[in-house]
C-alpha positions, 0 to 999 in steps of 0.5 A: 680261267674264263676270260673276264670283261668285254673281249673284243672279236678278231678277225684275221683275214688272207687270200690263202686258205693255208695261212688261216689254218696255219694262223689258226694252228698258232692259235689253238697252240695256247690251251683252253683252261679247261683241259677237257674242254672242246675247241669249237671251230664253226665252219660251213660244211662237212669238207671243210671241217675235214680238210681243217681237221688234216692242217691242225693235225700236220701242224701240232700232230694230232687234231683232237677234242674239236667240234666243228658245229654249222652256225645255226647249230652253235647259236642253238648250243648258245641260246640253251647254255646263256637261257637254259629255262627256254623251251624246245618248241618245234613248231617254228620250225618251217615243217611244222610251221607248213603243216599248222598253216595248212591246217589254218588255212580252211578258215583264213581264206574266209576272211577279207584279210585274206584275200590274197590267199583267196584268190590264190588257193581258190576253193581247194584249201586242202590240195596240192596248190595249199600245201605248196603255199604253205610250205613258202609261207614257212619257208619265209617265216622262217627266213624273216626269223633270221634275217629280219627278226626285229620285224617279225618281233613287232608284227607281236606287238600288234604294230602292223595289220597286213596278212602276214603279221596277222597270220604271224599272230594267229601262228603265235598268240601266247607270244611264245619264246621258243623262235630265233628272234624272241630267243636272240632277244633275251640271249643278248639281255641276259648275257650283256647283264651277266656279271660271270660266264654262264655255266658251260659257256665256251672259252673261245670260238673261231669261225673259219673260211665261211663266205658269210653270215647274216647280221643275226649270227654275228650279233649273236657271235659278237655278245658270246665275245663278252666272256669268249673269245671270239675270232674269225678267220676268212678269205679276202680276195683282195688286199685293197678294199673293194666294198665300192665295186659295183657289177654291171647290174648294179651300176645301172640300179644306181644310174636310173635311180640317180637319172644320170647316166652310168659314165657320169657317176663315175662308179667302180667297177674294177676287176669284173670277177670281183665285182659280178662275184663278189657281192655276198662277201662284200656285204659280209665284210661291211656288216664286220666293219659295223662291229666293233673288231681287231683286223689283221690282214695276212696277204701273200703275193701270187707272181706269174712266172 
């Protein structure tokens, strides 16, 4: 039977690899209700999902009936099961975004809005130097899709007039759904009105050993966690929390924007590895903190002999 009600997402983290799968293992030991239905593990890459594949089956004998999607792919899978009515629209994509920018080009260039382009493509609107333009255009659209979709849905509203938001409107002019940030919206409207699962929907997804996700994917995941359940398995390096620690770098952005000097701020440095390497999974880490989550913690203890 689907689970019913708000579930609440688990996150289970450890130093060792080994112990999440084998924590995971435990986990897949209980089966789904559907007895065809996938499990559905996300990891980030093809080696990952092999090497898991190999744990699950020396635990239970044999690995099959897992799927192992890319997150983009499973919030795509998402989307289509909670809107199953949202057109497939290519053309946010950031290839097709780079050629209908290029195309519009000729006739932005013209406009005092502008300028910038202007002065940066000169007259050959059509050669190398345009289309190289275009492509980081998209490519940035593209980011600002998934890491700043609220912006990009203002920038529809008419909120802002600089030359990306009017370029975003001339990219979107019926206000189209088919991109992440439109489509996230209406997946988190339609799901937290839902009085059952939608058809298909799955029963539980695990996320595995992935280093981080941007906040669109885990508001994504979080609201699946309504009728699935949702957990997360993840490397920790540390046992003590180390979301304070702060790299060379860092401690002098926040002496000179303090005035003070760095000795007298007293900030954390801690172990240098952690702190000069660890930032993208520390900012990951804080934005788990922001969801509301179940934290177990699995740590072992390295002796040096």
């Amino acid at each position: 039977m689907q689970p019913t009600g708000s579930l609440v997402p688990q996150v289970y983290y450890s130093n060792r690899l080994e112990t999440l799968a084998a924590l995971l293992g435990q986990r897949l030991a209980r089966p789904l209700a559907a007895p065809l239905a996938p499990e559905i593990i996300v990891v980030q890459s093809p080696g990952m999902g092999h090497w898991l594949s190999m744990q699950l089956a020396l635990q239970h004998d044999i690995c099959a009936n897992v799927r192992f999607p890319f997150p983009n792919a499973l919030v795509e899978e998402l989307f289509r099961l909670v809107l199953p009515e949202l057109p497939r629209q290519p053309q946010f994509e950031p290839d097709s975004l780079t050629w209908r920018i290029m195309k519009l080009l000729p006739e932005l260039v013209n406009s005092p809005v502008f300028k910038e382009l202007a002065a940066y493509t000169g007259e050959d609107v059509r050669g190398l130097q345009a289309l190289q333009l275009a492509g980081r255009l998209a490519d940035a659209f593209d980011q600002y899709l998934l890491f700043r979709p609220e912006m990009v849905l203002d920038w529809e509203s008419g909120q802002a007039d600089h030359w990306q938001a009017v370029l975003w409107r001339r990219l979107n002019p019926g206000k189209e759904r088919g991109h992440r940030a439109a489509a996230a919206r209406e997946y988190l409207d339609r799901l937290a009105a839902a009085a059952q699962p939608p058809a298909g929907f799955p029963e539980r997804i695990s996320v595995f050993g992935i280093a981080a996700l941007p906040p669109f994917h885990l508001q994504v995941l979080a609201a699946a966690a309504r009728w699935a359940e949702v957990d997360f398995y993840l490397l920790n390096p540390c046992r003590q929390y180390w979301g304070v620690l702060l790299n060379r770098r860092e401690m002098r952005r926040v002496a000179a924007k303090s005035g003070r000097p760095a000795p007298e701020l007293h900030l954390e440095q801690g172990n240098r590895l952690l702190a000069s390497m660890g930032s993208l999974g520390r900012d990951f880490m804080d934005l788990l903190q922001e969801l509301p989550v179940e934290e177990f913690e699995f740590f072992e203890d390295h002796h040096s002999e």
